[in-house]
VOPAGU-2260 file (C-alpha; in pm, 1 decimal, decimal comma):
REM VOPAGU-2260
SITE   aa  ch    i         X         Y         Z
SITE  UNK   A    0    -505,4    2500,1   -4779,7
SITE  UNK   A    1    -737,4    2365,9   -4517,4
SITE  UNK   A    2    -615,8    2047,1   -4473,6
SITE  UNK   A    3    -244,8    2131,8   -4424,2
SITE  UNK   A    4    -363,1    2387,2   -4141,6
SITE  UNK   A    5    -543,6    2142,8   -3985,8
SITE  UNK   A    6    -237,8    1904,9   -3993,3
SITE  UNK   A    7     -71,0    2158,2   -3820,0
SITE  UNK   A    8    -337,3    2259,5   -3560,4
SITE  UNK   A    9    -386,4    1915,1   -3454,1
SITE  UNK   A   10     -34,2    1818,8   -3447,1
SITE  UNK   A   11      34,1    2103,0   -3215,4
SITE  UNK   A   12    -221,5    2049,1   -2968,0
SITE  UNK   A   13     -85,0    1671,5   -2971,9
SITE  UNK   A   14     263,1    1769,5   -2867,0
SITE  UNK   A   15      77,7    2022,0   -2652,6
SITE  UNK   A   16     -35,9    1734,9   -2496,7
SITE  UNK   A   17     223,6    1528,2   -2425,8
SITE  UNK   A   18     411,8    1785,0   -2319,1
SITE  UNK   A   19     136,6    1831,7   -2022,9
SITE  UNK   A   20     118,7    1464,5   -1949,0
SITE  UNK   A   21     532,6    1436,2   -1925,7
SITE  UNK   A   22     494,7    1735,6   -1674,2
SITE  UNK   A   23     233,7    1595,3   -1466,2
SITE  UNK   A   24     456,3    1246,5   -1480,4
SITE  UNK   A   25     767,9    1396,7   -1354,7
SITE  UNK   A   26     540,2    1605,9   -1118,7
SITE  UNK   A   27     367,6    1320,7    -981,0
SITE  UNK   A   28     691,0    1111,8    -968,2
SITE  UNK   A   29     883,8    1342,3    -763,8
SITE  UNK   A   30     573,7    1479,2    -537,8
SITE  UNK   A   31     787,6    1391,4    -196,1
SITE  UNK   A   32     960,7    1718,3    -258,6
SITE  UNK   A   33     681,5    1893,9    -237,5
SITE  UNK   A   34     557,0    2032,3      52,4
SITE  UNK   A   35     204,3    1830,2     121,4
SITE  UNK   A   36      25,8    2143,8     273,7
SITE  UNK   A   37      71,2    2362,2     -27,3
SITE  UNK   A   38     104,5    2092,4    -322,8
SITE  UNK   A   39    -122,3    1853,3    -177,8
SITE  UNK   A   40    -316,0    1844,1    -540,4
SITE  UNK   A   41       1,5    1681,8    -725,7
SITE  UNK   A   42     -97,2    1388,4    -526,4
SITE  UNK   A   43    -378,4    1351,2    -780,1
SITE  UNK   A   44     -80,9    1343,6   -1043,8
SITE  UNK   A   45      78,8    1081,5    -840,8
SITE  UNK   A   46    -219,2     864,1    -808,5
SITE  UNK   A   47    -261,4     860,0   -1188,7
SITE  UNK   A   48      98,6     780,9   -1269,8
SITE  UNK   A   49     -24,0     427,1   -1398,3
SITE  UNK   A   50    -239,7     621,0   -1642,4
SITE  UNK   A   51      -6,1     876,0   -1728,2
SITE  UNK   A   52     244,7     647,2   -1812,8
SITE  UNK   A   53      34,3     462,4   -2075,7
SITE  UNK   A   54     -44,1     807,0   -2220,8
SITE  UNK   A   55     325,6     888,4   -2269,5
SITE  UNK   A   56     428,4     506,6   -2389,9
SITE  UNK   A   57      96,5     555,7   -2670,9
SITE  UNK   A   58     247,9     946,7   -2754,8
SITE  UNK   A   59     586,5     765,0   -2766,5
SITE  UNK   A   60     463,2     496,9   -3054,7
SITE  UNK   A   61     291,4     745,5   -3243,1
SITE  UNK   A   62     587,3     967,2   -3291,2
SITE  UNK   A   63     734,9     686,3   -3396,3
SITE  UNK   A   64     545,0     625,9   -3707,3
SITE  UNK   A   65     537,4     987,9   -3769,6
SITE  UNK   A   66     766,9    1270,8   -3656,1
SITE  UNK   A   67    1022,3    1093,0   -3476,1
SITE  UNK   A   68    1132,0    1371,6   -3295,8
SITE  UNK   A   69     883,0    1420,7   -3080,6
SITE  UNK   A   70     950,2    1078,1   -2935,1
SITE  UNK   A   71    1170,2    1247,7   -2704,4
SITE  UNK   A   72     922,7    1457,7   -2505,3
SITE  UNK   A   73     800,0    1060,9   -2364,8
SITE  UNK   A   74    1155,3     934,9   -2401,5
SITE  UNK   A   75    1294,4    1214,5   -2129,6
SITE  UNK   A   76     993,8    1196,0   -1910,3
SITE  UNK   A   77    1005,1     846,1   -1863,7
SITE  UNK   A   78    1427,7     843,6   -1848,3
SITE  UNK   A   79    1425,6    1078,7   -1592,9
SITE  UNK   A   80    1155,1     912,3   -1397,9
SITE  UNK   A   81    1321,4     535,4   -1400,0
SITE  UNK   A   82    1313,4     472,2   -1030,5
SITE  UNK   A   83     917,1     577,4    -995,3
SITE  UNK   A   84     823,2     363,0   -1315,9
SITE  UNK   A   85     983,8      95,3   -1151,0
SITE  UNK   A   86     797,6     155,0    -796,2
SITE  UNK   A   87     484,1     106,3   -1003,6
SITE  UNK   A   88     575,1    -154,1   -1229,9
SITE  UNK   A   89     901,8    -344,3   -1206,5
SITE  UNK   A   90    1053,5    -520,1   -1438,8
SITE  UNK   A   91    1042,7    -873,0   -1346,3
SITE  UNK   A   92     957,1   -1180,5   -1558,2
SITE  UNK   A   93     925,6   -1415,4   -1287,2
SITE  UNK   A   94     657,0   -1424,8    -947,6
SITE  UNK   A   95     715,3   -1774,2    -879,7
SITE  UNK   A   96     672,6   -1817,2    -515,4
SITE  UNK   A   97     805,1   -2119,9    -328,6
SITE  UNK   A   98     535,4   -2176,4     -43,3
SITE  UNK   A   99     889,4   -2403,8     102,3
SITE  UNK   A  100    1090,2   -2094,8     305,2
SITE  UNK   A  101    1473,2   -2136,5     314,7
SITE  UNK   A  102    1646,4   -2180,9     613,6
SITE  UNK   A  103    1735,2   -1884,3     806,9
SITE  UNK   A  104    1447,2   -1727,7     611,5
SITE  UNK   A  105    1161,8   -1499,4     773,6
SITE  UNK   A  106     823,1   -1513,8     625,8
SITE  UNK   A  107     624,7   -1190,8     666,5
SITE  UNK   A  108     305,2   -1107,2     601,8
SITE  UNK   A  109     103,4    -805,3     534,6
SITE  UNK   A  110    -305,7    -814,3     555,0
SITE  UNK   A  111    -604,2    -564,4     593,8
SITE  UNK   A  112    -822,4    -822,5     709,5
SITE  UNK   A  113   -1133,9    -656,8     710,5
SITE  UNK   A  114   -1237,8    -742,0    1045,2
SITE  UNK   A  115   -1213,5   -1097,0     986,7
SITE  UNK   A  116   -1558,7   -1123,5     858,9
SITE  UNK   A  117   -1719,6   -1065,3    1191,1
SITE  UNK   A  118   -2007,3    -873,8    1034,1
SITE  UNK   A  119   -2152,8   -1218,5     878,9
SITE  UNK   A  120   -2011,3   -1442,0    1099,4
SITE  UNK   A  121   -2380,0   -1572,3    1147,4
SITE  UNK   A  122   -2463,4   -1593,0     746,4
SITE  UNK   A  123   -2115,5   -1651,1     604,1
SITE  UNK   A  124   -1899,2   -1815,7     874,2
SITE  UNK   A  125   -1703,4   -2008,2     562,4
SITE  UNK   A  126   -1535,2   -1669,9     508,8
SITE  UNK   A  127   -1320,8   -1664,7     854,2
SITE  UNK   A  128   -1205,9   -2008,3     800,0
SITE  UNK   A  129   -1087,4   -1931,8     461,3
SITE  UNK   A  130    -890,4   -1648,2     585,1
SITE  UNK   A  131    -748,1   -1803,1     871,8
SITE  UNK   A  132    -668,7   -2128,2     610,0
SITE  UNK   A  133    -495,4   -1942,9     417,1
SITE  UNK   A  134    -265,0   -1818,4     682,3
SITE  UNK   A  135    -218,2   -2141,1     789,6
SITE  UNK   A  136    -104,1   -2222,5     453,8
SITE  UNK   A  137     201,8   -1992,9     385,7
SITE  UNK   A  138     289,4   -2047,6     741,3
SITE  UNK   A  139     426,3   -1672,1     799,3
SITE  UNK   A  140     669,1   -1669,0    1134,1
SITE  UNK   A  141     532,3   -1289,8    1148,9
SITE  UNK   A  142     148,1   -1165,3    1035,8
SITE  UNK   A  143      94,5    -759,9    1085,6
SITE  UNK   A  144    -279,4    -724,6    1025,3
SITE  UNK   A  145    -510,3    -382,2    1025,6
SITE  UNK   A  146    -853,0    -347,7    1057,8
SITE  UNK   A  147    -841,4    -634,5    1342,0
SITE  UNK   A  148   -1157,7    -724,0    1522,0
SITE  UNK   A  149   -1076,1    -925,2    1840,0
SITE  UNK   A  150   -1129,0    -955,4    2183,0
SITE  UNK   A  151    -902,0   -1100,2    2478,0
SITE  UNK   A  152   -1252,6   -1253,0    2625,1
SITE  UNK   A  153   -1275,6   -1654,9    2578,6
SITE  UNK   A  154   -1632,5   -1554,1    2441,7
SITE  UNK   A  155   -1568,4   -1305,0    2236,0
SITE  UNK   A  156   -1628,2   -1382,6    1856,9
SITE  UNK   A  157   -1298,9   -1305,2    1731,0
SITE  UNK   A  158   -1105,2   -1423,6    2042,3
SITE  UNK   A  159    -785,0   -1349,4    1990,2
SITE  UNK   A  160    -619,2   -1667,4    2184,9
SITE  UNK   A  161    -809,7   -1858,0    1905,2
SITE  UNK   A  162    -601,8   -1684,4    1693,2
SITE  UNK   A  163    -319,5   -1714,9    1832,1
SITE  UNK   A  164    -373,8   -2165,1    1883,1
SITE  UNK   A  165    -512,6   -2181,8    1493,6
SITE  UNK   A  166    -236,2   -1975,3    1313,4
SITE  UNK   A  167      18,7   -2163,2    1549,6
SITE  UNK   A  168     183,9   -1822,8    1663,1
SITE  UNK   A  169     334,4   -1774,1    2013,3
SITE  UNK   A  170     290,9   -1432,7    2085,6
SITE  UNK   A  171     107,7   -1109,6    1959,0
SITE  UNK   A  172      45,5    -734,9    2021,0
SITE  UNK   A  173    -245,5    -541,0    1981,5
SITE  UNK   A  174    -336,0    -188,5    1931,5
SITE  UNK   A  175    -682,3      25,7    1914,6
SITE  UNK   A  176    -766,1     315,4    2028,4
SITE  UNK   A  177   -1121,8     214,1    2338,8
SITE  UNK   A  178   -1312,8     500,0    2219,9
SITE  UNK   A  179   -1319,8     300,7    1836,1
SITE  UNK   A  180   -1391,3     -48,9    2011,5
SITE  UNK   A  181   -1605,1    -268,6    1793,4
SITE  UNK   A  182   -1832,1    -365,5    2076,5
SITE  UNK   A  183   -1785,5    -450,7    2454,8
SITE  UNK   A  184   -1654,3    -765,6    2325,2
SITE  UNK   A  185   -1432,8    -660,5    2044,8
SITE  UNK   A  186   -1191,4    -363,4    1993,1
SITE  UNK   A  187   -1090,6    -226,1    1678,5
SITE  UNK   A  188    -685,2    -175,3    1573,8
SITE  UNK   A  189    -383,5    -337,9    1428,4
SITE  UNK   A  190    -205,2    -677,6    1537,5
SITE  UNK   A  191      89,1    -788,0    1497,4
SITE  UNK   A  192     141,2   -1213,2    1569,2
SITE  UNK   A  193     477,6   -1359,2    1591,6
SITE  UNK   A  194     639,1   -1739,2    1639,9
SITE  UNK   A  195     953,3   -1490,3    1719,2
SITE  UNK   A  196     992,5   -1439,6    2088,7
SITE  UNK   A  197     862,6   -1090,4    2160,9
SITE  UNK   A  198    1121,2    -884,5    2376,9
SITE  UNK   A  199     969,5    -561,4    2374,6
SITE  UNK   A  200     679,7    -392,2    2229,8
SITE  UNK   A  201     540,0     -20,9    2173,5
SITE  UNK   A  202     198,8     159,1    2074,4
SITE  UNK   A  203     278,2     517,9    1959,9
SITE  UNK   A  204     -38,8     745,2    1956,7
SITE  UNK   A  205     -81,2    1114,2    1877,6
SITE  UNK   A  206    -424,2    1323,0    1868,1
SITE  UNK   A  207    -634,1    1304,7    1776,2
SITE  UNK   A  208    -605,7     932,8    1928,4
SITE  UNK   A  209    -787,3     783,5    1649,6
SITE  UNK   A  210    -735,4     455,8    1441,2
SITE  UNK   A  211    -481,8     596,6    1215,6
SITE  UNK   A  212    -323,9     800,8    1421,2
SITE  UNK   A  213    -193,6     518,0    1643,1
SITE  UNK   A  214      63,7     297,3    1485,8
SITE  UNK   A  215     308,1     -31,8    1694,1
SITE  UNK   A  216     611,9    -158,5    1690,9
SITE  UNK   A  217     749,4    -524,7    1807,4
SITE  UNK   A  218    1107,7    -631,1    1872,3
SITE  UNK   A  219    1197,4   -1011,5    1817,9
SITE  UNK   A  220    1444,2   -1241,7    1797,9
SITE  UNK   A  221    1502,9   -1405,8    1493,5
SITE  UNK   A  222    1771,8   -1643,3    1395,4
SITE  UNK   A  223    1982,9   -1486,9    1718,9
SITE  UNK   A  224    1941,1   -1161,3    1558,7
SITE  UNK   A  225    1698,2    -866,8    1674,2
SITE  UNK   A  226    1462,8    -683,2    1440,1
SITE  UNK   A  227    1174,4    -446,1    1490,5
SITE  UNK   A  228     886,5    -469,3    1312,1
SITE  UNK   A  229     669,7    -197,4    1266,5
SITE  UNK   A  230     316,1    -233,0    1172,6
SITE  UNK   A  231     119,8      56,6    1040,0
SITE  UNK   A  232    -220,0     148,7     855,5
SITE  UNK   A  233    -237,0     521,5     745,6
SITE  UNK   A  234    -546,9     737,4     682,7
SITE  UNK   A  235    -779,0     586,9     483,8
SITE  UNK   A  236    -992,3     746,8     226,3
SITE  UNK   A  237   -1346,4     673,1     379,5
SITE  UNK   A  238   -1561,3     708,6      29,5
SITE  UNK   A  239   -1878,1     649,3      86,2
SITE  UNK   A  240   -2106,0     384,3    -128,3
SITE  UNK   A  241   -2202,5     709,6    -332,5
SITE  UNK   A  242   -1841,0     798,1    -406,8
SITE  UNK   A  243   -1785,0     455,1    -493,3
SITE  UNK   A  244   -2080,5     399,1    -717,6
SITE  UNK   A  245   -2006,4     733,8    -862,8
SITE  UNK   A  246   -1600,6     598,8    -962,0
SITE  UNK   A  247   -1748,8     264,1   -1125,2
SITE  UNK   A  248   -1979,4     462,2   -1305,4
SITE  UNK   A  249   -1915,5     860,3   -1401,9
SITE  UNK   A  250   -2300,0     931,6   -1500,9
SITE  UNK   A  251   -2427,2    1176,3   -1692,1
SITE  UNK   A  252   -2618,0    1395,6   -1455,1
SITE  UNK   A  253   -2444,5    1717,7   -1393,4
SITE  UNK   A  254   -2558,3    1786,7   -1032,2
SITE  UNK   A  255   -2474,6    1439,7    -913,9
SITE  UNK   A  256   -2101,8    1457,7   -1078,5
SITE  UNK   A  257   -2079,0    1794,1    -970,6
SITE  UNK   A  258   -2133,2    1693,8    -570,4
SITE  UNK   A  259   -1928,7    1357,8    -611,7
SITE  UNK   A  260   -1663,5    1502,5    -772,8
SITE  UNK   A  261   -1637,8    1780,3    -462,4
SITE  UNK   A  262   -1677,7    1498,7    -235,7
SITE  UNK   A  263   -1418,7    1267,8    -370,1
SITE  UNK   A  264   -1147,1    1562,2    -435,9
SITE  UNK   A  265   -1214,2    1690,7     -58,7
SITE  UNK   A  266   -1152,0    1339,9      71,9
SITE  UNK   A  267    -831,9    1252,5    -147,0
SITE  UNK   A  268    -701,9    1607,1     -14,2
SITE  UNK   A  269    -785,2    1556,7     389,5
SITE  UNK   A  270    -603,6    1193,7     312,9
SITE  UNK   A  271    -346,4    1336,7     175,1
SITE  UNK   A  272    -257,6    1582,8     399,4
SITE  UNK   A  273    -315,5    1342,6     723,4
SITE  UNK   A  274     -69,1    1037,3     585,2
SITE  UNK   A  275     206,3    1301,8     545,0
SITE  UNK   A  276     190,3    1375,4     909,6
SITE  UNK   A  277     154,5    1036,8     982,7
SITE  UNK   A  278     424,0     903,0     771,3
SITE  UNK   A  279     686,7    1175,4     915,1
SITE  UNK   A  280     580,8    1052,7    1213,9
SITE  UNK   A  281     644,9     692,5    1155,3
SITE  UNK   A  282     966,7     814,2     962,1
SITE  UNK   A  283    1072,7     917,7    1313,1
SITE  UNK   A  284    1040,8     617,0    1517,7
SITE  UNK   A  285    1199,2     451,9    1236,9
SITE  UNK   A  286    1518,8     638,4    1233,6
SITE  UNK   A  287    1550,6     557,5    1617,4
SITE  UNK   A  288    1532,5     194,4    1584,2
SITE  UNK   A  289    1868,9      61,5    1717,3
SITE  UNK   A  290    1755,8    -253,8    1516,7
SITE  UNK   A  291    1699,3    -347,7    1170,0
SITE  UNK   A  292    1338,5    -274,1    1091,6
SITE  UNK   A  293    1080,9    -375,3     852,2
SITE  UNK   A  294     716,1    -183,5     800,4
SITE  UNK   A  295     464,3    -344,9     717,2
SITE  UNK   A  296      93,9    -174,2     648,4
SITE  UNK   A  297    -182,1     -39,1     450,8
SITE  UNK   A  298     -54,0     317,6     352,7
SITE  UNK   A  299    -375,1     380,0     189,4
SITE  UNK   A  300    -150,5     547,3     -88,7
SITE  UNK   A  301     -17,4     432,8    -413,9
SITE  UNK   A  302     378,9     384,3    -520,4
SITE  UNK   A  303     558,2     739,6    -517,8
SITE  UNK   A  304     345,6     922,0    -309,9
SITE  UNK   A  305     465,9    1140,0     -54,3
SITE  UNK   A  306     397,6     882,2     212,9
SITE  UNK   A  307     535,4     581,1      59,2
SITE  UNK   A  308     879,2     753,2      -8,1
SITE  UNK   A  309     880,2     934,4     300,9
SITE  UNK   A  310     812,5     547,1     517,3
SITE  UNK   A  311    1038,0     392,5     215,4
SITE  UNK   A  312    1333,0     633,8     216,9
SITE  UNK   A  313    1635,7     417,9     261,4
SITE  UNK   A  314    1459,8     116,1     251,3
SITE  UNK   A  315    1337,4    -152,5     -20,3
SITE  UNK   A  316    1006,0    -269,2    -115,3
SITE  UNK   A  317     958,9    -624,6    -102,1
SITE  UNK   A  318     730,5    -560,9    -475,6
SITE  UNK   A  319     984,2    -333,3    -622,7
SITE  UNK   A  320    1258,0    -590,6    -553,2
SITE  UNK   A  321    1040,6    -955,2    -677,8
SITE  UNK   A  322     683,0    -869,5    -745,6
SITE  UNK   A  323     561,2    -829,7   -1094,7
SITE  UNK   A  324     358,2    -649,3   -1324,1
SITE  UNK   A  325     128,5    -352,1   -1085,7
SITE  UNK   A  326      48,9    -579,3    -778,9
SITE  UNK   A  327    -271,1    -469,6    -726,1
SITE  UNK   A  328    -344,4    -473,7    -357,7
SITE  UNK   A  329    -712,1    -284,2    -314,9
SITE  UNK   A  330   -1004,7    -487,2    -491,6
SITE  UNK   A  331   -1176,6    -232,4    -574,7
SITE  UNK   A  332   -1218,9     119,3    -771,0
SITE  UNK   A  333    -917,6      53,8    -956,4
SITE  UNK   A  334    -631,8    -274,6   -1116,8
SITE  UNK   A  335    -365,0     -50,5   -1053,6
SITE  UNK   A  336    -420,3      34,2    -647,1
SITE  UNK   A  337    -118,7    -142,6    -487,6
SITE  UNK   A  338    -142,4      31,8    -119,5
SITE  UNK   A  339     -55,8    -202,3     105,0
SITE  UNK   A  340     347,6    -250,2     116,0
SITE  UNK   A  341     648,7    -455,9     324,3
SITE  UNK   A  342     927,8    -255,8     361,2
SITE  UNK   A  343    1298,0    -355,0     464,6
SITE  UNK   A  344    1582,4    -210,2     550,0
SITE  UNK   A  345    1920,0    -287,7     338,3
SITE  UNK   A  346    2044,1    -554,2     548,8
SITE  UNK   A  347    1803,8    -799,3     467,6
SITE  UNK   A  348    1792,0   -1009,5     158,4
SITE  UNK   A  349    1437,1    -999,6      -6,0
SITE  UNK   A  350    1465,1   -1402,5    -130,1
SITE  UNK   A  351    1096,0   -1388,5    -304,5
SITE  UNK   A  352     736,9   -1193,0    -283,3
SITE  UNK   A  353     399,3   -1279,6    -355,3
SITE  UNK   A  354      56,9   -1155,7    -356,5
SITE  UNK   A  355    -246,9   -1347,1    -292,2
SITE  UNK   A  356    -533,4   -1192,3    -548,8
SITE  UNK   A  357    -792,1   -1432,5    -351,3
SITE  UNK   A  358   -1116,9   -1193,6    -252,5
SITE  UNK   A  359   -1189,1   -1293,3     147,4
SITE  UNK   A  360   -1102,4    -897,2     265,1
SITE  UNK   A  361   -1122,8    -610,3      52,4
SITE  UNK   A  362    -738,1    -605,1      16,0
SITE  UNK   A  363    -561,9    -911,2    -102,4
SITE  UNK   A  364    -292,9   -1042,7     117,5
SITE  UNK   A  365     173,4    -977,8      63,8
SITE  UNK   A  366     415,7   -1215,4     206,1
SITE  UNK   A  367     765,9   -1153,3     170,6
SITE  UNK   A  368    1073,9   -1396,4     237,8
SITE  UNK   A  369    1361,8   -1178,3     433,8
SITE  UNK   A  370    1718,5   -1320,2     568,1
SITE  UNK   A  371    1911,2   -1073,3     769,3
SITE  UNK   A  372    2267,9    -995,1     618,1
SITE  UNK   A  373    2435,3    -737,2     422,1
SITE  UNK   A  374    2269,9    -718,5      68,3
SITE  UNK   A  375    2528,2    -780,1    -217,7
C-alpha cells in the first residue's frame, strides 16, 4: 500500500510543478502586458525564462517515458510562447560572419565600453588598444557606445578627436549629463561615431537628468537614404561587489542571504520600474521619427521584458533574425544575460550578426549588417 501512495503523491506534486513553471513561462513571456508598477515582480519570471524553459523541456522528456499525457502541460506552454522562446534562443544553425560587408551594406555596432579602460590606463594601457583594434577591425560605418569616457581637450586621456582619427570615423555625438562628468577632463555618457554625414542630431533628457535618463539620436545619410539612429543605455542594476559575490556564491549563512537577497530583489524592482519609463519614453521619440530608425543600446534587461518589447515593438532584432544559440552579452553573473540589443525597423534587411565574446569591457561587443529596402 505504501508504495503505490507514494507513486501517487510524488507524481502529483510533479505535475504540480510543471504546471507552476508553464505559468510562470507564459507569465514571464507575456510580462509587456502587464502594467510595470503593479506586476513589476513577473519581471523576475521574465529574467528566468532561460531557466524555466529547461525546466519545462526536462518535465516534457520525462512524461515522455512515463505518462505521456502530461507532456502537454510543457507542450502548450512552450506552443503558445513560440515568439518569446525564439527572442531568447533562435533557431539558427549558422553565425558565420563575413568581416567583408556587401555593397550598399551598413555595419553597426553596439558596445558598453566600460570607459575605455581609463581606470588602468597607467597599469594596463594594452587594454585600450585592444578595444580600439578591434573596432578597427570590423570596420563599422556606425559605433553607438555607453559608458563613454572622453574629453573634447587635446590632453585629455580619452580625447575624443583621437577617437575619432584611429577608428577612421568622420563625425560623432556625445551625450552626458556635467553633474556625472568623470573628471574636469572627462565626461561621462553615450557616443555615437559615424563615417555617415551627420545632418542633424538630438539629446533627449528628463529628470532626474541622470545617466540613464538621457538618451540621443543621430540622422545620417547613408547610401542617399536618411536613417536615424538612436542610441540608448537604460537603468542599470548597480549591484554592488556584495550582491555580486553573493550571486556567484549563495552561502550558507542565513543573515547574510537574508540581507543580499533584500538587496538584490529591491534593486531588480527600482530597475525595473525605471526602464519602463524610460523605454516608453524612447518608444515615443521613436514613433516620431520621419525616418527609418535603428536602436542600438544596453537595455540592461533580458529578451521579453517589458522594456525590450516595448523599444522592439514593430521592429526586429538583429539576434532574433541571425544570431545563434543565447548570445550572451553581460560577462558576468550569468551565460544567458544577452542585454545589449540592435534593433531595426522592417525596411531594412538584417544580411548577418555577430557577437564578439572577447573580455576587454564587461559586455562583449554586436555588429549587425543592415541594407535599407523593403524586407521580403
Amino acid at each position: 500500500m505504501a508504495k503505490p501512495f507514494l507513486r501517487r503523491v510524488t507524481k502529483r506534486f510533479l505535475i504540480i510543478c510543471n504546471i507552476v513553471a508553464a505559468v510562470c513561462f507564459v507569465l514571464g513571456s507575456y510580462v509587456k502586458f502587464f502594467n510595470p508598477e503593479r506586476w513589476w515582480f513577473i519581471g523576475l519570471f521574465t529574467l528566468s525564462l532561460p531557466y524555466i524553459l529547461f525546466t519545462l523541456i526536462i518535465f516534457f522528456f520525462c512524461w515522455l517515458f512515463t505518462k505521456k499525457i502530461w507532456m502537454l502541460i510543457s507542450l502548450l506552454a512552450i506552443a503558445f510562447c513560440w515568439k518569446a522562446v525564439q527572442n531568447i534562443f533562435p533557431l539558427h544553425f549558422s553565425g558565420k560572419f563575413n568581416r567583408q560587408k556587401t555593397l550598399n551594406s551598413m555595419r553597426i555596432m553596439s558596445w558598453n565600453v566600460e570607459h575605455f579602460d581609463i581606470l588602468e590606463y597607467k597599469t594596463h594601457p594594452e587594454k585600450k588598444v585592444k578595444m580600439m583594434d578591434l573596432v578597427r577591425q570590423y570596420q563599422p560605418d556606425i559605433a553607438c557606445f555607453q559608458e563613454m569616457v572622453g574629453g573634447d581637450d587635446n590632453k585629455a586621456i580619452n580625447y575624443l578627436g583621437d577617437f575619432k582619427r584611429i577608428l577612421q570615423f568622420t563625425g560623432y555625438y556625445y551625450s552626458y549629463e556635467t553633474k556625472l562628468d568623470f573628471d574636469q577632463a572627462h565626461h561621462f555618457g553615450i557616443i555615437t561615431f559615424s563615417k555617415f554625414p551627420i545632418i542633424n542630431k538630438q539629446t533627449i533628457s528628463e529628470p532626474p537628468h541622470d545617466y540613464n535618463s538621457i538618451f540621443q539620436y543621430i540622422d545620417v545619410i547613408a547610401n542617399n537614404d536618411t536613417v536615424r539612429i538612436f542610441n540608448i543605455h537604460l537603468q542599470s542594476l548597480r549591484f554592488t561587489q556584495s550582491n555580486l559575490r553573493y550571486l556567484d556564491n549563495p552561502g550558507t549563512n542565513t543573515d547574510t542571504a537574508l540581507s543580499e537577497s533584500k538587496s538584490i530583489i529591491s534593486k531588480l524592482k527600482h530597475g525595473f520600474l525605471k526602464r519602463s519609463a524610460q523605454s516608453d519614453r524612447v518608444k515615443e521619440e521613436i514613433d516620431k521619427s520621419p525616418y527609418p530608425v535603428i536602436v542600438c543600446g544596453d537595455f540592461n534587461d533580458v529578451p521579453n521584458s517589458y522594456a525590450y518589447c516595448r523599444i522592439g515593438d514593430e521592429l526586429q532584432n538583429a539576434f532574433v533574425e541571425k544570431g545563434i544559440a543565447f548570445g550572451r552579452t553581460f560577462s558576468g553573473i550569468s551565460p544567458t544575460l544577452r542585454i545589449d540589443n540592435i534593433f531595426t525597423g522592417k525596411q531594412f534587411m538584417i544580411e548577418q550578426f555577430t557577437r564578439i565574446p572577447k573580455n576587454l569591457s564587461d559586455h562583449f561587443p554586436i555588429i549587425a549588417d543592415v541594407s535599407l529596402h523593403m524586407k521580403k
